[in-house]
C-alpha positions in Angstrom: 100.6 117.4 48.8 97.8 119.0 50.7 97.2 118.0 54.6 94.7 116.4 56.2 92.2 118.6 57.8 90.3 117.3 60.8 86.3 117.9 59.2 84.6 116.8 62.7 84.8 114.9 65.7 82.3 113.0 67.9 82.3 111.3 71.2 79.6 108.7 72.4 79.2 105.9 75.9 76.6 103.4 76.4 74.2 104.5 78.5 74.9 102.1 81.5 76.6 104.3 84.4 78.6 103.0 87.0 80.2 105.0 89.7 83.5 104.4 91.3 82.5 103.6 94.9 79.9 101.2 93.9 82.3 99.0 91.8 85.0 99.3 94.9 82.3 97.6 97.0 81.1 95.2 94.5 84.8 94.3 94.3 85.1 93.8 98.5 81.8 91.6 97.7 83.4 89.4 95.3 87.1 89.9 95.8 87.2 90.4 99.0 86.6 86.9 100.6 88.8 84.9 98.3 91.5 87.5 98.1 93.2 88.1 101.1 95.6 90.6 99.8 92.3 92.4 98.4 92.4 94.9 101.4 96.3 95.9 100.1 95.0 97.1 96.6 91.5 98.4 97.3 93.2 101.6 97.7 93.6 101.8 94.2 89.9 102.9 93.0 90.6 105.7 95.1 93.8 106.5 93.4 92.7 106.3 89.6 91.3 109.8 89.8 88.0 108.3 87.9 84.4 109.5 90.0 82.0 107.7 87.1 82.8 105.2 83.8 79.7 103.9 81.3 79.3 100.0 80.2 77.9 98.3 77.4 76.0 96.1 79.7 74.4 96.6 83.2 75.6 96.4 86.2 74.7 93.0 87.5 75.8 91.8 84.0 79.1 91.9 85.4 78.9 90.1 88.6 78.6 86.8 87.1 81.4 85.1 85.3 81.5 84.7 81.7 83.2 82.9 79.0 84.0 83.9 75.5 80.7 83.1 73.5 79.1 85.6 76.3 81.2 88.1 75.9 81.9 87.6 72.4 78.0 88.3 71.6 77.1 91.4 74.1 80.8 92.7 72.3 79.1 92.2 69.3 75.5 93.8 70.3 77.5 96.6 72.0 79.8 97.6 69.8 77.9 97.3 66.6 75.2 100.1 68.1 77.9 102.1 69.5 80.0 102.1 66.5 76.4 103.5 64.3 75.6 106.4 67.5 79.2 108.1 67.2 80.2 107.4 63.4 76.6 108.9 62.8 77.2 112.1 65.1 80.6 112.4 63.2 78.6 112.4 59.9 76.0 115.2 60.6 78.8 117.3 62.1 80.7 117.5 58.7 77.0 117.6 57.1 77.3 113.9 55.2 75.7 110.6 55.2 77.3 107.3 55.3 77.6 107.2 51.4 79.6 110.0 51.1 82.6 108.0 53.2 85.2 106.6 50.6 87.7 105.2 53.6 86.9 103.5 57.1 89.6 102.7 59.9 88.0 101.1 62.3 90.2 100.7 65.9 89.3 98.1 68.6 91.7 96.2 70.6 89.2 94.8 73.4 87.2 92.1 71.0 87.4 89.9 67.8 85.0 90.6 64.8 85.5 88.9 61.6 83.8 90.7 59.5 84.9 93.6 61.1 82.4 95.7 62.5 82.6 98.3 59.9 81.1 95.5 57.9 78.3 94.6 60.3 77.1 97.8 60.0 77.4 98.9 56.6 74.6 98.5 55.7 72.8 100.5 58.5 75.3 103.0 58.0 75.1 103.3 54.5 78.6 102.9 53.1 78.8 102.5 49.2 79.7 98.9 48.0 82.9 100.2 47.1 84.7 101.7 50.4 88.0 100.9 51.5 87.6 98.9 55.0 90.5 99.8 57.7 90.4 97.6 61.0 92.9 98.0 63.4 93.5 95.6 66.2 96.5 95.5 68.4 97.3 99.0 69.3 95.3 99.2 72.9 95.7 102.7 74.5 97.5 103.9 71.7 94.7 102.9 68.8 93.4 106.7 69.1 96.7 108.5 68.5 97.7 106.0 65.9 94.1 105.5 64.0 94.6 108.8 63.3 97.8 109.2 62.3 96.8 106.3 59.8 93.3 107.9 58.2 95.4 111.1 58.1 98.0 109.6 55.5 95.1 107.9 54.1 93.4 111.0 53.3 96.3 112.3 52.4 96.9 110.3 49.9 93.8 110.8 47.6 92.7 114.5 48.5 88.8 115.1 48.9 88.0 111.7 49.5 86.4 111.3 53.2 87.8 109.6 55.3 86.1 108.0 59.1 88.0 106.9 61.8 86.1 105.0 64.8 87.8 104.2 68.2 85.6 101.7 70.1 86.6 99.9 73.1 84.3 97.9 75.4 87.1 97.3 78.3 84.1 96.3 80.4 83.8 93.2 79.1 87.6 91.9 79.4 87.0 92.3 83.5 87.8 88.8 85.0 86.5 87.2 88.6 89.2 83.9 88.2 92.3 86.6 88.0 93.5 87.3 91.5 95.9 89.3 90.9 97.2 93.1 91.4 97.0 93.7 87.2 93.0 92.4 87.6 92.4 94.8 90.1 93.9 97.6 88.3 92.3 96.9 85.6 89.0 96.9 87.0 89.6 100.1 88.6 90.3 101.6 85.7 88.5 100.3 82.9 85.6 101.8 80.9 83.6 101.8 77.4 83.0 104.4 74.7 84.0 105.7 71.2 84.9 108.7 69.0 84.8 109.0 65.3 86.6 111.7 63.3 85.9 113.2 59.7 89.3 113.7 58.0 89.4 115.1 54.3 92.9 116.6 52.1 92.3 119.5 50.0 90.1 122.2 50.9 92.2 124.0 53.8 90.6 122.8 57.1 91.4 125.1 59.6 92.6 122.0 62.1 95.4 120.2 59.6 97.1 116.8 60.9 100.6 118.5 60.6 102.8 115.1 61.2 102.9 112.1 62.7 105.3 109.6 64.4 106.0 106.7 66.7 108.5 105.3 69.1 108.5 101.2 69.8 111.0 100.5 73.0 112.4 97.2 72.6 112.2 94.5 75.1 108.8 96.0 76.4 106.4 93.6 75.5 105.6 92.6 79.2 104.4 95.8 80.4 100.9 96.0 78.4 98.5 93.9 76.6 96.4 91.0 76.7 97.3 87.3 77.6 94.5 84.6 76.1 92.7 81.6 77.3 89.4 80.0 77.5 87.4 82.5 79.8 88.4 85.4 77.6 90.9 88.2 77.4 93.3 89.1 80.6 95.0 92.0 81.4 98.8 91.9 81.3 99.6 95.3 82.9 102.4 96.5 85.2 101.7 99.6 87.6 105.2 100.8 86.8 103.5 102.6 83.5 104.2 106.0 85.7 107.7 105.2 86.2 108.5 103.8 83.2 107.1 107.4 81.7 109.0 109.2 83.5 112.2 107.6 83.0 111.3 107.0 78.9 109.0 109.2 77.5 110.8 112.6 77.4 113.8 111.1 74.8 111.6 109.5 72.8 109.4 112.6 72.3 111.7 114.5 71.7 113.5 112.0 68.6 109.9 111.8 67.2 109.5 115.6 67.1 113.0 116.3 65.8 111.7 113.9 63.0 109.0 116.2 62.4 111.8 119.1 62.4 110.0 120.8 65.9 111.0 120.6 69.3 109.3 121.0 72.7 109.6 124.8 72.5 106.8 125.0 69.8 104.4 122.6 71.1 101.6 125.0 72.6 99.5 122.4 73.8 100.0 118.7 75.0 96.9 116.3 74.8 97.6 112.9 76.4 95.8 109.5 76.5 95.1 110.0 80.3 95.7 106.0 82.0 95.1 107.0 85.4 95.3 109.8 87.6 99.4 108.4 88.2 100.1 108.4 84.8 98.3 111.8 83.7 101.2 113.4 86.7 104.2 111.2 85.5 103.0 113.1 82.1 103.3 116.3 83.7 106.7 115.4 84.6 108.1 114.0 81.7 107.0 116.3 79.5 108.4 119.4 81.7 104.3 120.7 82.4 103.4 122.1 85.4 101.3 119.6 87.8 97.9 120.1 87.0 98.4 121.4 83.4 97.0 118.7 82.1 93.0 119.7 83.5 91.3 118.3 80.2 92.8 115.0 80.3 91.8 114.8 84.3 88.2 115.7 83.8 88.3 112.9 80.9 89.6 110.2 83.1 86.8 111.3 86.2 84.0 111.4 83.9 84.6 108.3 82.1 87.8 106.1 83.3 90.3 104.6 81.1 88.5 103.9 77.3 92.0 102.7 76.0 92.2 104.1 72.7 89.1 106.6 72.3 90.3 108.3 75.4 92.5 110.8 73.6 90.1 111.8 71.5 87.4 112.2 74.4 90.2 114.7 75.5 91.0 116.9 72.5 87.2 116.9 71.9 87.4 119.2 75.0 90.5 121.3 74.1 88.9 121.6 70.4 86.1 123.4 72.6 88.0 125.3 74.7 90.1 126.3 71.5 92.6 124.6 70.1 96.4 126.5 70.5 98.5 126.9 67.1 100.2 123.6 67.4 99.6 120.7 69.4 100.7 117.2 70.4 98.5 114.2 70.5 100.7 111.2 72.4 99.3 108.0 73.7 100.9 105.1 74.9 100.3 101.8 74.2 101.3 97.8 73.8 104.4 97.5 71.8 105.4 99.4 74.5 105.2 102.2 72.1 104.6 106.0 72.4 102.4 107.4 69.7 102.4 111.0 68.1 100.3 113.3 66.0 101.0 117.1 65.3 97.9 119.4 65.0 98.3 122.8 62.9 95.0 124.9 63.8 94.6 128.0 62.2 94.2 130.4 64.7 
């Protein structure tokens, strides 16, 4: 059965900027006064290795508190023209229009759409009547690694059919003022929007093939990551011992998932990681046997844009695809579950 080639790949932001010292001091603004312990964590923006990060809504938006309905509609808004501005650069990359897609996977985790927002913009888009609708929701930070493993088995399965896969995440809008707490702040420090979209088709010998994929759920993990729910909207649940729990995790469970696929870390040329944070992208590194500072890609990713959750992998081998993609490389993300997700590229060099 012929593999699934990687036709094209797009990245897109909103267009509201924000830069990392001016969210630190709107933070002492708000934070500061009712938060005594504030002055312990503010250290943190400095830490996340992130100098800029876009939103779906401007700056003020977010100094106000809002509710569901509120976020619910500018997730809506945002989403819907973000998901048309990538999914359509994706399109004139691989030379097609919208009715040429037979398959959609659609990846969110930060907001609820039902329809789905492949749905809400079909018709802009121009989808045929008759494709098959994909959404995702649940993965978080992992979505990218493991949307693609799943429109790669798609494709797969009926060869030349096309198949799109969006990753959109507005994180922006989850950020919380009545959450005084250590995983708030880390999550505003961290925390930003955008989206990629990917072109996959089986059958005409792409020279960038989705070679294998494969994941690794730890059991008994389901405190570390994720969202908790209640009447003002979504909240972070997220522990800062990601790093150590990396370090101490990730290499064995790499390593099973690649024996799987019948490699082992010896033939992995390149590693392309879902950067969290400036912490995480070095507990990487170190798990994975790299050199510190190997991973340059992932670090430029998280300074020019902060953590996207899921997209963010893709923001990152949209660089190495430019820089020239290596033989073989590894996707891995990591994500709620806890799980570590995997996808093997075969690039023709």
């Amino acid at each position: 059965m012929p593999k699934a080639a990687l036709v094209s790949l797009a990245t897109s932001v909103p267009p509201h900027l924000f830069l990392q010292k001016d969210v630190l001091a709107a933070a002492w603004d708000e934070l500061g006064p009712r938060f005594p312990e504030f002055v312990q964590f503010s250290g943190i923006f400095s830490n996340t290795g992130i100098i800029k990060r876009h939103g779906v809504k401007p700056f003020d938006w977010y100094l106000e508190p809002r509710g569901w309905p509120e976020r619910t509609e500018a997730f809506l808004e945002g989403a819907e023209a973000l998901f048309v501005d990538v999914a359509e650069k994706a399109l004139a990359s691989a030379h097609l229009a919208g009715g040429d897609i037979d398959t959609v996977v659609t990846v969110c985790s930060t907001g609820i759409a039902t329809p789905s927002l492949e749905a809400r913009v079909a018709r802009r888009m121009g989808f045929r009547s008759d494709v098959m609708r994909v959404p995702v929701f649940g993965l978080g930070c992992a979505g990218g690694t493991s949307g693609l493993s799943i429109a790669s088995r798609l494709a797969q399965a009926r060869p030349g059919t096309n198949v799109l896969l969006v990753a959109i995440e507005l994180c922006s809008l989850a950020l919380r003022h009545d959450q005084l707490t250590k995983a708030n702040i880390v999550a505003i420090s961290l925390f930003g929007d955008g989206a990629a979209a990917v072109v996959l088709r089986a059958g005409d010998g792409g020279a960038t093939q989705i070679e294998d994929a494969g994941e690794h759920l730890w059991p008994d993990t389901l405190g570390i990551m994720g969202w908790s729910v209640d009447p003002e909207g979504f909240g972070v649940i997220f522990r800062r011992t990601i790093p150590d729990f990396v370090v101490a995790h990730l290499n064995p469970a790499v390593m099973q998932i690649l024996a799987r696929m019948q490699l082992s870390m010896t033939d992995i040329d390149r590693f392309i990681c879902h950067p969290g944070g400036a912490r995480v992208v070095s507990a990487l590194e170190t798990a994975l046997g790299l050199g510190q500072g190997t991973l340059d890609c992932e670090r430029q990713v998280i300074a020019d844009y902060g953590n996207m959750s899921s997209p963010t992998v893709l923001f990152v081998l949209e660089q190495v695809r430019a820089r020239g993609l290596p033989a073989r490389s590894l996707l891995t993300a990591l994500g709620p579950g806890f799980t570590a997700s995997c996808v093997a590229l075969r690039h023709a060099t």
